[in-house]
TORNULUM-793595 format. One record per residue (C-alpha): residue number from 1; residue in three letters; chain; x, y, z. Coordinates in Angstrom, 3 decimals, padded with zeros to 6 digits, m for minus. Example, Ala and Ser with C-alpha at 12.3 -4.5 7.8 and 13.67 -1.06 7.14 Angstrom:
BEGIN
atom num=1, residuo=ALA, cadena=A, c1=012.300, c2=m004.500, c3=007.800
atom num=2, residuo=SER, cadena=A, c1=013.670, c2=m001.060, c3=007.140
//
This chain:
BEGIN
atom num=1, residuo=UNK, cadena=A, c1=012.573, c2=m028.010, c3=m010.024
atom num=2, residuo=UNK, cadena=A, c1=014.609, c2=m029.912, c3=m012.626
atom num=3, residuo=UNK, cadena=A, c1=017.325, c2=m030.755, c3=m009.835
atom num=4, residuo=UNK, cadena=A, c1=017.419, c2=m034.102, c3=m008.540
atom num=5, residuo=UNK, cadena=A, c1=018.063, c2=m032.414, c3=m004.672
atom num=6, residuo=UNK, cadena=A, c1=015.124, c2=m029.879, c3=m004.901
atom num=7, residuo=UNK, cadena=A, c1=012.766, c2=m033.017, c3=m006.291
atom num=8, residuo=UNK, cadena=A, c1=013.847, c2=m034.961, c3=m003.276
atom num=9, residuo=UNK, cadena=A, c1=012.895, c2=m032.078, c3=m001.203
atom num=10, residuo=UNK, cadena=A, c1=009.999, c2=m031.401, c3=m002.629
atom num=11, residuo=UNK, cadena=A, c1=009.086, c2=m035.511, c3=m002.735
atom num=12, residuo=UNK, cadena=A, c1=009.901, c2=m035.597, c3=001.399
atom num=13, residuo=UNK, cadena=A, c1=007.159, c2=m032.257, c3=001.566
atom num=14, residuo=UNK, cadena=A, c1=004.610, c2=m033.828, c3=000.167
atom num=15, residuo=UNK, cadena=A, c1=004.797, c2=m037.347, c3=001.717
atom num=16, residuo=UNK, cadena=A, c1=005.096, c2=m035.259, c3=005.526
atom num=17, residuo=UNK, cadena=A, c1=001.960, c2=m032.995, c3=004.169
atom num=18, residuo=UNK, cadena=A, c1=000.266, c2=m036.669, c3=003.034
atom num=19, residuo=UNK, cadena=A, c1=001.030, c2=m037.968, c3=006.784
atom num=20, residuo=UNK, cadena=A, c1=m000.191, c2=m034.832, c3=008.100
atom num=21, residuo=UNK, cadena=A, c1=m003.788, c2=m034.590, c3=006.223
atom num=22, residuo=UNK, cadena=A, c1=m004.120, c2=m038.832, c3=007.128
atom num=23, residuo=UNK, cadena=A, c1=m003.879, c2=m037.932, c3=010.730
atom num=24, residuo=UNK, cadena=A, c1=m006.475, c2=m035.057, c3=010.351
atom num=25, residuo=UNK, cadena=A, c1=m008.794, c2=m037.318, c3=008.472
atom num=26, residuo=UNK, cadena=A, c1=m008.798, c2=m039.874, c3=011.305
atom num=27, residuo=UNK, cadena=A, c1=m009.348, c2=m037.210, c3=013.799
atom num=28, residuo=UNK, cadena=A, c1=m012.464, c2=m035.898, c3=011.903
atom num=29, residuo=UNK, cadena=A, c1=m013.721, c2=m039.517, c3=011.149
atom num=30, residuo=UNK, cadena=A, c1=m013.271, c2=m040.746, c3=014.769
atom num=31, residuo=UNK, cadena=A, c1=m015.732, c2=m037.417, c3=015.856
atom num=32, residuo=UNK, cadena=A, c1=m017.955, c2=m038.629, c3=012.994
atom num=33, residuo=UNK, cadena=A, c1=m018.587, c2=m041.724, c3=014.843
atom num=34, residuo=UNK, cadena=A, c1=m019.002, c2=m040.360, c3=018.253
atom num=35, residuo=UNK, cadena=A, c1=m015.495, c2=m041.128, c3=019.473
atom num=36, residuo=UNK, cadena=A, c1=m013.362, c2=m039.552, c3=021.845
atom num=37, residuo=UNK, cadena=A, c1=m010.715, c2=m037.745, c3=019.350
atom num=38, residuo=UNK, cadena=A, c1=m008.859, c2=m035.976, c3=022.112
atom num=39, residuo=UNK, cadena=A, c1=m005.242, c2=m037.944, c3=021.020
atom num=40, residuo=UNK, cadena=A, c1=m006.041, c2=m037.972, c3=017.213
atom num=41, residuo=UNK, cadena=A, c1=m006.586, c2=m034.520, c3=017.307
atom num=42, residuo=UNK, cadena=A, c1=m003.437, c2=m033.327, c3=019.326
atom num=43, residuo=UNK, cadena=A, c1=m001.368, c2=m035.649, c3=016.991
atom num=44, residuo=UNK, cadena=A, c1=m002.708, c2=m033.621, c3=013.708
atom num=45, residuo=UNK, cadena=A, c1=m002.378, c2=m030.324, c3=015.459
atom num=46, residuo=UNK, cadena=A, c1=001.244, c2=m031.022, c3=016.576
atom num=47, residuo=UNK, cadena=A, c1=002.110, c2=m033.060, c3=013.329
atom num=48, residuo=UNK, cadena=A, c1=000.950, c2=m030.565, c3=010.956
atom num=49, residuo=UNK, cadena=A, c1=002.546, c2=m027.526, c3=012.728
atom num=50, residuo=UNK, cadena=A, c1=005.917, c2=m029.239, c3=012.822
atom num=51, residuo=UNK, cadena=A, c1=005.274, c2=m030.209, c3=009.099
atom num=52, residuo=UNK, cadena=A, c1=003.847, c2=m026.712, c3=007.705
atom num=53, residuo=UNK, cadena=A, c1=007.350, c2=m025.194, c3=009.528
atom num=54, residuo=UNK, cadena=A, c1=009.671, c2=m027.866, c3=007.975
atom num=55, residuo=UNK, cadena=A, c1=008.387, c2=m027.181, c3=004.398
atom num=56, residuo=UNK, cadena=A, c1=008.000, c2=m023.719, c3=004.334
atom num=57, residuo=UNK, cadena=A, c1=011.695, c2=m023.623, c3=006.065
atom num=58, residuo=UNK, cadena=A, c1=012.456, c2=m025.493, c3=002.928
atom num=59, residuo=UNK, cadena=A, c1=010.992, c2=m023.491, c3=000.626
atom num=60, residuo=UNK, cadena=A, c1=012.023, c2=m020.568, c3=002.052
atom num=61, residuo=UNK, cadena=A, c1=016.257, c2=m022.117, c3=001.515
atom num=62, residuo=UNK, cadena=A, c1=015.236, c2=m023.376, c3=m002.234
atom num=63, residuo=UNK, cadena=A, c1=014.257, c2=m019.892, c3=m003.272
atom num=64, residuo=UNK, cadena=A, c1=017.362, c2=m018.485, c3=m001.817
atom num=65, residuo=UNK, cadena=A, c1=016.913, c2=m014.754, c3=m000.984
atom num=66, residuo=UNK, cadena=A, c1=014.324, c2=m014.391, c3=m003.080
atom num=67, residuo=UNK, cadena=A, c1=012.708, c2=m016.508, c3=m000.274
atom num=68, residuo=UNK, cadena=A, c1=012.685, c2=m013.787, c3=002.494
atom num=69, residuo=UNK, cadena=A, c1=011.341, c2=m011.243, c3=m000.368
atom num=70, residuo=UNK, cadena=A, c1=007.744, c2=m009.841, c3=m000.139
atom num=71, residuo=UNK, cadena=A, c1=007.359, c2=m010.800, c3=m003.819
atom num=72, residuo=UNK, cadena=A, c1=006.995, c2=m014.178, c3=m003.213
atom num=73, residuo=UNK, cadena=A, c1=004.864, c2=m015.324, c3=m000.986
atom num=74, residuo=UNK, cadena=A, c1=007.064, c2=m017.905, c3=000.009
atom num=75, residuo=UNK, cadena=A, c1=007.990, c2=m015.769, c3=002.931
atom num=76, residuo=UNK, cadena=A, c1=004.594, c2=m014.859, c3=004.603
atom num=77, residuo=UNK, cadena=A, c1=004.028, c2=m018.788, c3=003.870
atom num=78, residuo=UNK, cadena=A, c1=006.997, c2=m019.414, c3=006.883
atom num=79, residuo=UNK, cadena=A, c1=004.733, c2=m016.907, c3=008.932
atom num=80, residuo=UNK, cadena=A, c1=001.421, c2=m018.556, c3=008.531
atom num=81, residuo=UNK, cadena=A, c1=003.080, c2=m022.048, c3=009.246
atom num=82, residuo=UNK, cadena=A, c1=004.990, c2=m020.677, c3=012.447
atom num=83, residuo=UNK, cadena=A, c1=001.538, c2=m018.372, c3=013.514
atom num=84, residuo=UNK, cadena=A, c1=m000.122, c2=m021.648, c3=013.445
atom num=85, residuo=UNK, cadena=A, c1=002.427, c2=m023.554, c3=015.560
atom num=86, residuo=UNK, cadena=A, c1=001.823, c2=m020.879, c3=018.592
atom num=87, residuo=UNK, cadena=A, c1=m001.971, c2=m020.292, c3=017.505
atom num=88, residuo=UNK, cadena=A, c1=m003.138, c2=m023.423, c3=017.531
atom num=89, residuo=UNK, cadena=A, c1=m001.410, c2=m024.674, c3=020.714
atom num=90, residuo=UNK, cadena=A, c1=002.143, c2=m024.715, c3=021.376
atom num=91, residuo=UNK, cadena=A, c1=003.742, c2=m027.839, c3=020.010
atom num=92, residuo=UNK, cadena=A, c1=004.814, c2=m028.241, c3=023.965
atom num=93, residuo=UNK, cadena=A, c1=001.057, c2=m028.082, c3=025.039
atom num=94, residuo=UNK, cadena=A, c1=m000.276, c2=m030.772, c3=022.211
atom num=95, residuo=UNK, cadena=A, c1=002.823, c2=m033.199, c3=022.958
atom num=96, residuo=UNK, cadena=A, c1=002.079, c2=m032.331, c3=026.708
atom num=97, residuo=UNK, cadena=A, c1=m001.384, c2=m033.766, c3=026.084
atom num=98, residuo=UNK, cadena=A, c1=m000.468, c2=m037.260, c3=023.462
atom num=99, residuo=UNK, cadena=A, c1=001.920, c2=m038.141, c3=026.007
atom num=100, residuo=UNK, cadena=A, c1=m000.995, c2=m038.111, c3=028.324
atom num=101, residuo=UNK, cadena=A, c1=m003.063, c2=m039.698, c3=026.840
atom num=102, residuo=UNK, cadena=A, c1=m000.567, c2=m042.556, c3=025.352
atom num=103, residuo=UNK, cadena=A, c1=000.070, c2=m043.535, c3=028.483
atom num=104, residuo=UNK, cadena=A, c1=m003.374, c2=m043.417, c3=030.276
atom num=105, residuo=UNK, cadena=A, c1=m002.915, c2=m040.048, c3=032.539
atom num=106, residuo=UNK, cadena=A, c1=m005.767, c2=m038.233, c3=030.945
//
């Protein structure tokens, strides 16, 4: 972690994983109020999918080899992110569905 790259890496993860919890905290606030969250919550689902794959694709190229090893858990951390992608939704269904509703189709 003392090189500059791997701290600029590691800086761009956790501003996307910032981004990502923002857009799940205005999906849960908007259902708080009674509002329709249908958007806000496609947005988080897709975002933090696409996020959770990006950093743990990082991670995974930081650690090297040791990053497809079973004694780090960096590698079943690029599982869980990718398992969630499909899991929760394809990333083609929840863009399917913002596009949607961005422009009025519902």
């Amino acid at each position: 972690a003392s090189f500059q790259m791997i701290q600029e890496q590691i800086a761009e993860m956790y501003v996307e994983e910032q981004a990502a919890r923002l857009l799940v905290y205005r999906a849960a606030t908007n259902r708080d109020l009674g509002q329709r969250n249908t958007i806000e919550v496609s947005c988080a689902k897709f975002y933090a999918g696409e996020v959770a794959v990006k950093a743990a694709n990082q991670a995974v190229k930081i650690f090297g080899s040791y990053g497809f090893s079973t004694e780090y858990p960096v590698e079943r951390f690029y599982r869980d992110a990718k398992s969630y992608q499909i899991v929760e939704g394809t990333s083609n269904i929840q863009k399917m569905i913002i596009a949607r509703n961005a422009l009025g189709l519902k």
